[in-house]
C-alpha positions in Angstrom: -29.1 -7.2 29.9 -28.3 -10.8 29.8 -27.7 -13.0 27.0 -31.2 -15.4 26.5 -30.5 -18.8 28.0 -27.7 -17.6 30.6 -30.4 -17.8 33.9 -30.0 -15.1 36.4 -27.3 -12.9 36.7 -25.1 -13.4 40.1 -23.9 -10.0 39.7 -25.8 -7.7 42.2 -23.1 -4.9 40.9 -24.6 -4.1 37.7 -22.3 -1.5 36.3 -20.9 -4.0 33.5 -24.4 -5.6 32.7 -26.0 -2.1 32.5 -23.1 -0.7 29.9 -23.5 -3.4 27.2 -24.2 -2.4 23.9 -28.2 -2.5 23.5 -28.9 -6.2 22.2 -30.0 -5.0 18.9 -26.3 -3.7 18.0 -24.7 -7.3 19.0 -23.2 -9.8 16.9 -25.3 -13.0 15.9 -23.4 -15.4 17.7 -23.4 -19.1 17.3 -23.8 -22.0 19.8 -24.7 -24.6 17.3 -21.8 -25.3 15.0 -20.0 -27.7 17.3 -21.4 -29.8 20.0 -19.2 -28.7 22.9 -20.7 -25.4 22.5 -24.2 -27.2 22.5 -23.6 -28.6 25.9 -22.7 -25.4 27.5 -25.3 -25.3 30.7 -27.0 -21.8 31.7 -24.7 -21.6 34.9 -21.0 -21.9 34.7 -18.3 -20.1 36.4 -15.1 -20.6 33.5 -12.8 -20.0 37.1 -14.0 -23.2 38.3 -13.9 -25.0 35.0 -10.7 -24.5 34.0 -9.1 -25.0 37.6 -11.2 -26.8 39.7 -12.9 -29.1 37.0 -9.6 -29.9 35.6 -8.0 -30.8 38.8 -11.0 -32.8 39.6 -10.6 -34.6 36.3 -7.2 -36.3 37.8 -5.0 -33.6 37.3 -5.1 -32.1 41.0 -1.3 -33.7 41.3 0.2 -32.8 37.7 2.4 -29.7 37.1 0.6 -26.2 35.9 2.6 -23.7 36.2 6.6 -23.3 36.2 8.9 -20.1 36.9 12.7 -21.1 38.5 13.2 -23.6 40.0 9.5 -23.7 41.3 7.2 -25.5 39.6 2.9 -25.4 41.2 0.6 -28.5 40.8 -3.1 -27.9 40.0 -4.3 -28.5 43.0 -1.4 -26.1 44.8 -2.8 -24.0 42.0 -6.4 -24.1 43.3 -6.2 -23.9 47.0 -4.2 -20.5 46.6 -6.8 -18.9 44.4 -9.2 -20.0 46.8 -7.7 -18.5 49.7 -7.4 -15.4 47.8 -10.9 -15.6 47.0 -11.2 -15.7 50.5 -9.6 -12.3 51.1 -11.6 -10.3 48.0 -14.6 -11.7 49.7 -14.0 -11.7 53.8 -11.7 -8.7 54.1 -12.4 -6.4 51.0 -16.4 -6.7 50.6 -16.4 -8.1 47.3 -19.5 -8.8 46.3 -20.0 -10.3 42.7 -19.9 -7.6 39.3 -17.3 -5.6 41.2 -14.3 -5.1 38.5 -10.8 -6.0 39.7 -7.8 -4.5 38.1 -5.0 -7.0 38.2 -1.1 -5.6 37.3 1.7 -8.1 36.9 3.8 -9.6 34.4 3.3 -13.0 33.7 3.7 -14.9 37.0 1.8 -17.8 39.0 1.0 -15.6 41.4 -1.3 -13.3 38.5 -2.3 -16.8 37.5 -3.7 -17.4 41.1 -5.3 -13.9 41.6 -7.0 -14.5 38.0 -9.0 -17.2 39.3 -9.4 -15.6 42.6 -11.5 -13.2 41.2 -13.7 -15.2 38.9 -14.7 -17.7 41.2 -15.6 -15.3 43.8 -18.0 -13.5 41.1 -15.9 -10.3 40.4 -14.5 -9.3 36.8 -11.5 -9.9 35.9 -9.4 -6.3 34.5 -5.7 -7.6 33.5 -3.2 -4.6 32.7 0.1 -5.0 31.3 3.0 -4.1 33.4 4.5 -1.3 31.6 1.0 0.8 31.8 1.9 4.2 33.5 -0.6 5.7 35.8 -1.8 7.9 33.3 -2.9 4.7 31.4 -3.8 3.0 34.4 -6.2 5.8 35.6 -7.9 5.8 32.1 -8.8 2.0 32.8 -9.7 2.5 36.2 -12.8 5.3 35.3 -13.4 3.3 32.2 -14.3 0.2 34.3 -15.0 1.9 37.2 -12.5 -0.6 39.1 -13.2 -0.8 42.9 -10.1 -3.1 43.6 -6.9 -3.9 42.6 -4.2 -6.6 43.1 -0.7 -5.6 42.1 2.9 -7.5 41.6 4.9 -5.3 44.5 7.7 -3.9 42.5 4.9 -2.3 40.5 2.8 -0.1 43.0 4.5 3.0 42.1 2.3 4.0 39.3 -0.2 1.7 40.4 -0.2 4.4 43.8 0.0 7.5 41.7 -3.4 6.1 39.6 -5.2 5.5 42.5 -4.2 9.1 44.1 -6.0 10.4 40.9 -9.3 8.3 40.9 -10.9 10.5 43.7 -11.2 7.4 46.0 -12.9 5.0 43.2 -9.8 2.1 43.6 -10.8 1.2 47.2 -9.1 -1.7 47.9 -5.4 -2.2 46.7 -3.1 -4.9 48.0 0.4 -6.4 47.5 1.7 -10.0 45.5 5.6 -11.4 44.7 5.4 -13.9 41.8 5.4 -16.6 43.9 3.0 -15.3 46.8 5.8 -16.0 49.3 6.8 -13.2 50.9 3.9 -11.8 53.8 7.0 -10.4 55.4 6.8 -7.6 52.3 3.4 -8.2 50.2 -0.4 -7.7 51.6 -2.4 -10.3 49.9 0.8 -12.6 50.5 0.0 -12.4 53.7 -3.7 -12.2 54.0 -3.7 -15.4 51.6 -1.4 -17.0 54.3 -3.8 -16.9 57.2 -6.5 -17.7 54.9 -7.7 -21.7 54.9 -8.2 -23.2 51.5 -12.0 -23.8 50.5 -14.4 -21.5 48.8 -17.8 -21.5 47.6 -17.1 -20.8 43.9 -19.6 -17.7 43.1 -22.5 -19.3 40.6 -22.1 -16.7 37.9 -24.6 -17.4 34.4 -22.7 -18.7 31.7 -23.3 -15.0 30.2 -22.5 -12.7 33.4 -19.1 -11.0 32.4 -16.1 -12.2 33.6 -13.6 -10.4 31.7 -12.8 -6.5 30.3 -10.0 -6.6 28.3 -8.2 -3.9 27.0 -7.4 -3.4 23.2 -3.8 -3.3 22.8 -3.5 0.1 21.2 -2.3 -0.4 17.7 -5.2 2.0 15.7 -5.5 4.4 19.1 -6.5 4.9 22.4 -7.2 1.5 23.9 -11.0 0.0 24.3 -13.0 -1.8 26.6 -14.3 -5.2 25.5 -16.5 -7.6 27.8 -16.6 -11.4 27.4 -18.8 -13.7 29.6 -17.6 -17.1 31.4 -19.2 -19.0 28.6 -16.7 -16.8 25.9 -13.6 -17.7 27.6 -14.6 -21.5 27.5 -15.8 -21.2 23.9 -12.5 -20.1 22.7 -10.3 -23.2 24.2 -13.2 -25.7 22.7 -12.4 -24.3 19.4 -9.4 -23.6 18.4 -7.4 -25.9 20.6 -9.5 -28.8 20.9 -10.6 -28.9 17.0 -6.7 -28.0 15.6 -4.7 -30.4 18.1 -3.1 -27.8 19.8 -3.3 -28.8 23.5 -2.3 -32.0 25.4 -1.6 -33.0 29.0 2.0 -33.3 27.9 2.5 -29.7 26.7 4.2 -27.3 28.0 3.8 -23.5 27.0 5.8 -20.8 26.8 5.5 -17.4 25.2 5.8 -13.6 25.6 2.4 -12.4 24.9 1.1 -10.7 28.4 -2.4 -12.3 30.4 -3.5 -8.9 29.6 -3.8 -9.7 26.2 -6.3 -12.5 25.4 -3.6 -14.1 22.9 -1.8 -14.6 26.1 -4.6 -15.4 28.5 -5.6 -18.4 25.9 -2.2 -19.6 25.1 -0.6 -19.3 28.3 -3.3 -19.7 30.7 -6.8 -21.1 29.4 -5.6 -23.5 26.5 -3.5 -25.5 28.4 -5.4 -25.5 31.6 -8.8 -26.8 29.4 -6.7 -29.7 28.6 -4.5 -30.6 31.9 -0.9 -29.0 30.5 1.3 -26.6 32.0 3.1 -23.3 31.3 6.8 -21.7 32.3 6.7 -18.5 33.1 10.0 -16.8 32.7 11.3 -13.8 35.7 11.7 -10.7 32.6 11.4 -10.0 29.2 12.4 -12.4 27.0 14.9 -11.7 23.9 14.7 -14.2 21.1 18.3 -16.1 21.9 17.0 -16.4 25.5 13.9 -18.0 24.2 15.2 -20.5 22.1 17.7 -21.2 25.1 15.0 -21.6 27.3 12.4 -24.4 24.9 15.8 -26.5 24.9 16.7 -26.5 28.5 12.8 -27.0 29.5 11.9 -29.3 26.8 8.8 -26.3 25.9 6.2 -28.0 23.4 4.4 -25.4 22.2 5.3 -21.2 22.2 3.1 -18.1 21.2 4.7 -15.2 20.2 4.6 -12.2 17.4 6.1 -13.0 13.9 8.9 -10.4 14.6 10.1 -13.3 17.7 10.0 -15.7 15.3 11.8 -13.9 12.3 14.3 -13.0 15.0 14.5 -17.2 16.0 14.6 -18.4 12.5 18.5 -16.4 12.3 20.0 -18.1 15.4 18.0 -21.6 15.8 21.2 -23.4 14.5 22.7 -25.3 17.4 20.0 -25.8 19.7 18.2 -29.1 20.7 14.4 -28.2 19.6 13.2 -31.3 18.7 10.3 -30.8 21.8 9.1 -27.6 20.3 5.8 -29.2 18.1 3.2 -26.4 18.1 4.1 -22.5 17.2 1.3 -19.8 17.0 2.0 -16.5 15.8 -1.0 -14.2 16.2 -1.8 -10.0 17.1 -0.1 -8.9 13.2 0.1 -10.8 9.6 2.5 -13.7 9.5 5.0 -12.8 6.6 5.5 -15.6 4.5 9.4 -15.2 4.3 8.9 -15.3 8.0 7.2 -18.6 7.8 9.9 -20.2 5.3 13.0 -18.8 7.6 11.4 -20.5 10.3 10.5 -23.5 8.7 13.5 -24.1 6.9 15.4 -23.4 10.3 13.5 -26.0 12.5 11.5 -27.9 10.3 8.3 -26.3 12.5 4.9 -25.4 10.3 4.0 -21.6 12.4 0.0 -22.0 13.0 -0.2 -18.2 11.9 -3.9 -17.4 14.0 -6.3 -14.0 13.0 -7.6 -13.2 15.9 -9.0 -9.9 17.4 -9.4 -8.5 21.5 -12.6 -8.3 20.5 -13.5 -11.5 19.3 -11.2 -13.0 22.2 -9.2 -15.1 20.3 -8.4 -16.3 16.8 -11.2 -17.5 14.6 -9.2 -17.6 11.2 -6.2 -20.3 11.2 -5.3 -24.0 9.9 -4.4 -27.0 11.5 -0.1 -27.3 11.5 -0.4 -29.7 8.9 -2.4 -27.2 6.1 -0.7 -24.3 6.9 0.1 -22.6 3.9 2.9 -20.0 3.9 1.8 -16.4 2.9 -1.9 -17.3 3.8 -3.7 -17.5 7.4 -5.9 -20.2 6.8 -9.6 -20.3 6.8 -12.0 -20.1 9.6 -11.4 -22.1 12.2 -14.2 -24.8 13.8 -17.8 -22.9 15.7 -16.8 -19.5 13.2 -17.6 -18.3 10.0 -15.4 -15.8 8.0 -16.2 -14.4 4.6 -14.8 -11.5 2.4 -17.9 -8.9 1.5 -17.9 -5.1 -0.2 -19.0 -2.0 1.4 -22.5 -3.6 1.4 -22.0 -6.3 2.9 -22.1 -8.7 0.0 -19.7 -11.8 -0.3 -16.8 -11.4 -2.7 -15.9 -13.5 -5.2 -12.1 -15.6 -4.5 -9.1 -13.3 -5.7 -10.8 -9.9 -5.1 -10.0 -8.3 -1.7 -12.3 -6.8 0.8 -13.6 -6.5 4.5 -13.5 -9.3 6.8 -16.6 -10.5 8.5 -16.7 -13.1 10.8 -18.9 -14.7 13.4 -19.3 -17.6 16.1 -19.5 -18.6 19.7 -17.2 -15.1 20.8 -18.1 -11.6 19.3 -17.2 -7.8 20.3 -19.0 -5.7 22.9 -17.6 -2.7 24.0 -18.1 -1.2 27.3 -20.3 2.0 27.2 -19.2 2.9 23.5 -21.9 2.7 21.2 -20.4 4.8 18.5 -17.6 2.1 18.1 -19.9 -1.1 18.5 -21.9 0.4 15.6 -18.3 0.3 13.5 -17.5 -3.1 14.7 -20.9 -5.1 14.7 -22.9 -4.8 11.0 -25.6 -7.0 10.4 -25.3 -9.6 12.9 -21.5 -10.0 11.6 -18.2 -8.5 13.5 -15.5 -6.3 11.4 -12.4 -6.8 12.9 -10.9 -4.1 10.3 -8.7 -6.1 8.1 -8.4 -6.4 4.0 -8.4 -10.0 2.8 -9.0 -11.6 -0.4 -10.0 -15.7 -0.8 -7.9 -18.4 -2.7 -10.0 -20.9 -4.8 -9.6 -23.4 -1.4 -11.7 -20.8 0.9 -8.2 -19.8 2.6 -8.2 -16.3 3.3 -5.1 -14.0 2.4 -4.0 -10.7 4.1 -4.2 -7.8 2.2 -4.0 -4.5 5.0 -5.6 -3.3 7.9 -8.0 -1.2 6.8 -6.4 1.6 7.8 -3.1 0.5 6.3 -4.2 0.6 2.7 -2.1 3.8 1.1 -3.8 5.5 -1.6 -1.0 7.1 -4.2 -2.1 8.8 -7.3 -4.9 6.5 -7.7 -3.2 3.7 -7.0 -4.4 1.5 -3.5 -1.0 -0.1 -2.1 -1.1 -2.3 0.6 1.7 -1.7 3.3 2.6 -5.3 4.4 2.4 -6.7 1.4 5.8 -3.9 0.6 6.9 -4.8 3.9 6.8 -7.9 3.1 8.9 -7.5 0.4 11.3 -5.3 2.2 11.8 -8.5 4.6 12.9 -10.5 1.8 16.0 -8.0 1.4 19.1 -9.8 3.5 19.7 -6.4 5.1 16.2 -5.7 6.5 15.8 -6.8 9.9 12.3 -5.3 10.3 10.3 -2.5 8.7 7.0 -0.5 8.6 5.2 1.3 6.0 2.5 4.0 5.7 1.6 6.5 3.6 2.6 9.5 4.1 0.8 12.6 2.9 1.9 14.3 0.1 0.1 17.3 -2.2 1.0 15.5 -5.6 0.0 11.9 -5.0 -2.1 12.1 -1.7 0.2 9.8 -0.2 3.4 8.2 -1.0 4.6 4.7 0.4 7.3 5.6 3.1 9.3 2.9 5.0 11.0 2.6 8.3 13.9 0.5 7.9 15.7 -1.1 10.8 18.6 -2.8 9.4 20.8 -5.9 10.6 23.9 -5.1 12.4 26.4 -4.1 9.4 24.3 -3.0 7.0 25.2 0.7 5.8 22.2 3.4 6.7 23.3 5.6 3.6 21.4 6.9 0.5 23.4 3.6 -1.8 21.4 1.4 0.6 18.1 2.9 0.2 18.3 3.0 -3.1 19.1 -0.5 -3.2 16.0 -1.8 -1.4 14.2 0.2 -3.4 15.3 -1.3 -7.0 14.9 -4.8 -4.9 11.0 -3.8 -4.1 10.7 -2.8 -7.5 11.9 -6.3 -8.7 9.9 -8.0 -6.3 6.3 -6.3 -6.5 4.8 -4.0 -9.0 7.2 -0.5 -9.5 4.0 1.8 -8.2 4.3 0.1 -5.0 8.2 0.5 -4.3 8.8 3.1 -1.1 9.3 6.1 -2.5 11.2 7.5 0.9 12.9 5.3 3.4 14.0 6.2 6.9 16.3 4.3 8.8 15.5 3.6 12.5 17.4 1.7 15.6 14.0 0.5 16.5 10.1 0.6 15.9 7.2 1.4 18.0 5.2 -2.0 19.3 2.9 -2.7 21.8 4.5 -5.5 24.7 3.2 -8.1 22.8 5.3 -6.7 19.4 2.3 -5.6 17.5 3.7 -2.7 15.2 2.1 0.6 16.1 1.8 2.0 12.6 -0.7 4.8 13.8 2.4 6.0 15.9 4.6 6.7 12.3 1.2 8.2 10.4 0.9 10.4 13.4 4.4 11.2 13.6 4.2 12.2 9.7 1.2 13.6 10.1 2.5 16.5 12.5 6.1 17.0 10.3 8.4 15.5 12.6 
C-alpha cells in the first residue's frame, strides 16, 4: 500500500509494500510544516539525490569520503556505485523491491554499495559488523533478504547465516574497504569490469528504501521501513534548520550505517549539503578519537554521551579548535556530561532524541540554546508534546509519555501487535518519560521501562545515574530495579569505577551517602555492584534490559 501522492510503485517485488502496517494504524505524518518538505515531487530516488544531485550541483570534484591515506571525490563516489548497480542488476537479477543485506563496518566501499542498491530500485538492509549468524539469519527471514554484499574479512558468519536460510540469500558477493582488491573480493572485481553509467531506478518518493534494525536495547531487535522521501526528510530538518551541515565539514563518529544515527550523521547529512566524512580502519577508543579531529582538522563528530564523558577527561593538550558541531544521540545526554565537556573544549553537545523508528532525531536545539540537563524541544517539520495515559497534553513540570509526529514516523515490518504500541492516534510513542519546562523544552525523565517502582515510590533510573556520575570515582553506571518481596523493587546500581578507585563495601557506602545528598534519600541505590564493564549495543547505548534480565533469573 502506498503512501497517497507517491505515484506508482517501481517495486515489482512486493514483499515490503505488502507487509506494512494497514494504513489505519500509521502515524499522521506531516509534509506541510516546512517548505522543503512541500516541494518534495511524487518520484524521487534519495540514491540519486544525495549522490548524483549533489555531484551535479558542483560538487562532482570535492572530497566525500576519507579512510588512510585515501580520500574519494563525489564523482569517484558515484561512478563506483553505479558500476555496482551494474552488477546487482546485470549479473544477480535484481529487480526493484528485492531486499539487500549489506555487512561492513563503516567504510567507503559500504558507502558505495549503499547507493548501489537504492538507485538500482532494491532496499537497502545495513547490519552491524559484530552480528553473529544467529542474528544475521533472524534478519535475513525477517526481510526475507535475497542478496547480500559483505566486507571480506566478515563472510564467516555471514556463510554460516546463509547455510541456515534454506537457499533464501541467493546472491552473496565479496568487498575490501576500498573496493580494490579483485585479486581477493567478488564484487571488487565484478565492479572492475563494470563501465560507469546507470539508469537510476525511478522509485516513488514512498516505495521503501530502507529496513533498519532496532538496536536492541528493550529486546529482540525490529524491523522498521522508511521510504526515499523519509531519508530526505530527515537531512532537510534537522541539519538544514539547526546549521549543522556545510560544504566545509567534515564528519567523524562511531555510530555504525546500520544505525540511522550513523547513516544521517555520517552518510546523508553531509552528503545533502556537499561535505565529507573520515572513516577510520577499527574501533575507535576515546584518546584515539580526539587524536584523530586534531590531526584531520574533523568539524563536526556524533557519538554516545559515554564517548564524550570519556573525551571531556583527556581533551587537555589537543588542538580542537576545528571541532564546531557535537551530537550526542541513541541514550539521555547527562548534564554533568554536558558541563565536563563544555568546560573541557568550550563545545555546546547538540544532545538529539531521536528513535530507529522515527529515523532520526525530532527533539533537539540549535548549539547556541542548548541547555545542559535538557534535550531541547522539537526540532523544525515535528511536533512533540507530553500527554497521560489518554492521550491528553500535560501541563509543564509534570512528567509523562512522549508523542511526537512529522515528515518520518514508525512502521514496522509485518508486526502489527507492536505498531499498535508504537502508533496511537495519529501520534508515534517512542517510549520515553519526559516532563516540559515553562520554555516548551522537554526534560528526560526514563524510558518507560526504566521507571523503578519501590514501596510506592516511582524513581527514575538516570536521573540516580546521573547523580552517580557526579561522584569523582564513577566512571559509568546503570540502574534498574531489582525485584524485591518488601518494596517490589529496589534501586540497584552497576558501578564501573575509574582506575584507582577501591571496589570495597567503604566505597559503596560512600556513593550512596553522596546520592543521598544529591537527590531525594528514597531514591539513593539501595545495592551497588561493581563491574569492569557494562553491556551496550556498538553504538554505546546501555542495554539495561540485559541487568533486569540478569536479576530477574538470580544471577
Amino acid at each position: 500500500m502506498a503512501e497517497p501522492g507517491g505515484g506508482p510503485s517501481a517495486h515489482p517485488d512486493r514483499f515490503a509494500a505488502e507487509n506494512l502496517p494497514p494504513g489505519e494504524l500509521w502515524p499522521v505524518f506531516d509534509y506541510d510544516s516546512l517548505p522543503e518538505l512541500r516541494a518534495y515531487p511524487a518520484r524521487m530516488n534519495c540514491g540519486a539525490i544525495l549522490l548524483d544531485g549533489t555531484a551535479a550541483a558542483g560538487h562532482r570534484d570535492r572530497s566525500v569520503l576519507h579512510f588512510d591515506d585515501t580520500t574519494w571525490s563525489y564523482g569517484a563516489l558515484q561512478d563506483l556505485a553505479e558500476r555496482i548497480a551494474r552488477v546487482l542488476v546485470e549479473d544477480c537479477g535484481l529487480v526493484p523491491g528485492n531486499r539487500v543485506l549489506l555487512r561492513s563496518a563503516n567504510t567507503p566501499m559500504l558507502v558505495a554499495c549503499w547507493f548501489a542498491v537504492l538507485k538500482a530500485g532494491g532496499i537497502c538492509v545495513t547490519t552491524m559488523q559484530l552480528l553473529r549468524a544467529r542474528e544475521l539469519v533472524h534478519i535475513v527471514e525477517k526481510a526475507q533478504v535475497s542478496h547480500a554484499l559483505c566486507e571480506l574479512s566478515l563472510m564467516g558468519e555471514m556463510e554460516a547465516a546463509r547455510d541456515r536460510t534454506g537457499g533464501l540469500l541467493r546472491h552473496l558477493l565479496t568487498f575490501t574497504p576500498l573496493g580494490d582488491r579483485p585479486d581477493r573480493a567478488s564484487l571488487d572485481r565484478a565492479a572492475e569490469q563494470k563501465q560507469a553509467g546507470f539508469g537510476n531506478c525511478d522509485t516513488a518518493a514512498d516505495d521503501i528504501a530502507l529496513i533498519a534494525f532496532t538496536s536492541g536495547t528493550t529486546g529482540n531487535p525490529k524491523a522498521t521501513m522508511h521510504f526515499h522521501r523519509d531519508v530526505i526528510a530527515m537531512c532537510d530538518c534537522f541539519p538544514r534548520y539547526f546549521d549543522m551541515s556545510a560544504p566545509d565539514d567534515v564528519f567523524a563518529g562511531t555510530p555504525p550505517l546500520a544505525f540511522t544515527f550513523g547513516l544521517g550523521g555520517l552518510t546523508a547529512f553531509p552528503m545533502r549539503f556537499g561535505a565529507s566524512t573520515r572513516f577510520f580502519p577499527g574501533p575507535m577508543a576515546p584518546e584515539e578519537m580526539i587524536e584523530a579531529v586534531a590531526r584531520y582538522r574533523i568539524t563536526s563528530l556524533y557519538t554516545a554521551p559515554t564517548a564524550f564523558r570519556a573525551m571531556a577527561d583527556i581533551a587537555g593538550g589537543h588542538d580542537l579548535s576545528s571541532l564546531a558541531k557535537c551530537v550526542s544521540a541513541g541514550e539521555t545526554l547527562p548534564k554533568a556530561t554536558w558541563e565536563a565537556f563544555h568546560d573541557a573544549t568550550g563545545i555546546p553537545i547538540v544532545d538529539g532524541l531521536g528513535s530507529t523508528e522515527m529515523l532520526h532525531i525530532f527533539v533537539s536545539a540549535p548549539r547556541e540554546e542548548m541547555r545542559a540537563g535538557l534535550t531541547g524541544r522539537a526540532i523544525p517539520g515535528y511536533r512533540a508534546r507530553v500527554v497521560d495515559e489518554a492521550g491528553n497534553t500535560l501541563p509543564a513540570g509534570e512528567p509523562g509519555l512522549l508523542a511526537v509526529r512529522g515528515p518520518t514516523g514508525c512502521r514496522y515490518l509485518d508486526d502489527i501487535e507492536r505498531q499498535q504500541v508504537y502508533v496511537r492516534d495519529g501520534w508515534n510513542y517512542p517510549g520515553d518519560v519526559y516532563e516540559t519546562d515553562a520554555d516548551g523544552y522537554f526534560r528526560y525523565v526514563a524510558r518507560a521501562d526504566d521507571m523503578i517502582i519501590s514501596a510506592g515510590y516511582n524513581i527514575s533510573g538516570p536521573e540516580v545515574e546521573a547523580a552517580l556520575l557526579d561522584h569523582p570515582a564513577v566512571a559509568e553506571c546503570a540502574v534498574i530495579g531489582k525485584p524485591d518481596a518488601a518494596r517490589t523493587n529496589i534501586v540497584k546500581a552497576f558501578v564501573v569505577l575509574r582506575d584507582g578507585a577501591d571496589a570495597g563495601v567503604e566505597t559503596a557506602r560512600r556513593l550512596q551517602d553522596f546520592v543521598k545528598a544529591e537527590i531525594a534519600p528514597y531514591k539513593y541505590p539501595r545495592e551497588i555492584e561493581f563491574v569492569g564493564d557494562l553491556p551496550k549495543t556498538e553504538t554505546g547505548k546501555m542495554q539495561r534490559f540485559r541487568l533486569r534480565e540478569q536479576e530477574a533469573s538470580g544471577g
